[in-house]
C-alpha positions in Angstrom: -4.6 -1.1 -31.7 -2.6 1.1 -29.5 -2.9 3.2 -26.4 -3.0 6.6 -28.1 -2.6 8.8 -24.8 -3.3 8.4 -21.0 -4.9 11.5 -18.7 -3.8 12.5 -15.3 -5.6 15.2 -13.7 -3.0 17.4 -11.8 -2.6 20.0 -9.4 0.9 22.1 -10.8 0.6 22.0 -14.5 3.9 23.5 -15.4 5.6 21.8 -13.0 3.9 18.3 -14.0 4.8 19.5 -17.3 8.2 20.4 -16.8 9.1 17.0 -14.8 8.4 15.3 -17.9 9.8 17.2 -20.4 13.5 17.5 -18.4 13.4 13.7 -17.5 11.4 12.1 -19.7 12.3 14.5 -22.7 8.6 14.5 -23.6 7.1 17.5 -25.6 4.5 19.5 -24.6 1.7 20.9 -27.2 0.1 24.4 -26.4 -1.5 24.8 -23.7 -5.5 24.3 -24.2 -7.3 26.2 -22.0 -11.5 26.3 -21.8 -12.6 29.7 -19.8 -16.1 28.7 -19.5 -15.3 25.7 -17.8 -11.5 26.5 -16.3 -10.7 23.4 -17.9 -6.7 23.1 -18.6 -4.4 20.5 -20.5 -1.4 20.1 -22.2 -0.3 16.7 -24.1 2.9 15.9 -23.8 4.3 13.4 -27.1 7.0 11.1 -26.3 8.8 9.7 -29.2 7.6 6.4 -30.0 3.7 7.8 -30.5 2.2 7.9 -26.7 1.2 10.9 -25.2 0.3 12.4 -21.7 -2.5 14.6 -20.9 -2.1 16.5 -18.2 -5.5 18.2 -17.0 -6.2 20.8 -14.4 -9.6 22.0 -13.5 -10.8 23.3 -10.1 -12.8 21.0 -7.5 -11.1 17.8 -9.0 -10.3 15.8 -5.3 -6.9 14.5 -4.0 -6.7 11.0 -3.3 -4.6 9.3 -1.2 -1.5 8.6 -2.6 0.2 6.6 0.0 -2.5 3.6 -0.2 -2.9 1.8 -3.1 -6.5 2.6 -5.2 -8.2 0.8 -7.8 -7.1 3.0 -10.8 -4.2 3.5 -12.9 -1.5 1.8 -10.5 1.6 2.9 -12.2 2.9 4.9 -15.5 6.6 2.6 -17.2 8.2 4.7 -19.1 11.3 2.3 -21.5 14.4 4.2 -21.6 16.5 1.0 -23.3 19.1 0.0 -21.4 19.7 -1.4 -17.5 22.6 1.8 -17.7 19.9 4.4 -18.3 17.9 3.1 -16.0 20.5 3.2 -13.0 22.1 6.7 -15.1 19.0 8.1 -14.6 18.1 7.0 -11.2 20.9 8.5 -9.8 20.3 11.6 -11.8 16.3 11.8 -10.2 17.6 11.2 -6.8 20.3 14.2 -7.4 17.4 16.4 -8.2 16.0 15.2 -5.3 13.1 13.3 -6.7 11.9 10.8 -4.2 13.0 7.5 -5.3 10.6 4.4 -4.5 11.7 1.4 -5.5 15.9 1.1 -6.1 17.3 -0.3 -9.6 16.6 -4.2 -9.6 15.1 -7.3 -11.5 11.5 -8.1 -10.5 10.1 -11.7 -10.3 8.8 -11.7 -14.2 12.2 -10.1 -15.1 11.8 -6.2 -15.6 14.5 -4.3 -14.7 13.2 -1.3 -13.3 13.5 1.7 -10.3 10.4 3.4 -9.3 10.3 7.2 -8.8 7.5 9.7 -7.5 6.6 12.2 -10.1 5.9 15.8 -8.5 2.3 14.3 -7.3 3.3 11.5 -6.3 2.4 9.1 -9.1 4.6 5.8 -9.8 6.5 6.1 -12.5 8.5 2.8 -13.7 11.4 3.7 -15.4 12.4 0.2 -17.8 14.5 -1.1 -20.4 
């Protein structure tokens, strides 16, 4: 088995969109959009199979991003090497992406920074 895809509903589709295409160099599918129900998404395919829904619709509630919620905690994204991970740390916080957690080991031996997508969801960028 495998986790074929993962949904976050979102605010800014394009932008979501474009966050993860530049950094993440996912690719987006056409848009789907459902008038009747102003229902939007786009799945974005990275290269090893897993993809990301983004979803917008109207009504769909904030939550608080700044306390942790039972949910989806975090989204790790591999990018192979302790170098890409600081290369593109650096490169985030350039762009001015807010940068949560600095380049390091963690206790069970990830080496990994943490960065706010445009929403504010934790992304773990890996080896």
């Amino acid at each position: 088995m495998k986790i074929e895809h993962v949904a976050v509903w979102v605010n800014d589709m394009e932008k979501m969109k474009s966050f993860y295409t530049r950094y993440f160099h996912a690719t987006a599918g056409d848009k789907y959009i459902n008038p009747v129900k102003k229902f939007e998404s786009y799945f974005l395919s990275f290269e090893d199979g897993c993809r990301l829904e983004l979803m917008h619709a109207p009504g769909v509630k904030d939550r608080d991003q700044q306390q942790p919620h039972i949910g989806i905690a975090h989204l790790a994204i591999s990018v192979g090497s302790k170098e890409n991970v600081d290369q593109m740390t650096e490169q985030l916080r350039h762009d001015g992406v807010v940068i949560a957690g600095e380049p390091r080991t963690t206790g069970d031996g990830y080496y990994e920074s943490v960065v706010l997508d445009p929403e504010g969801n934790r992304i773990e960028i890996t080896v």
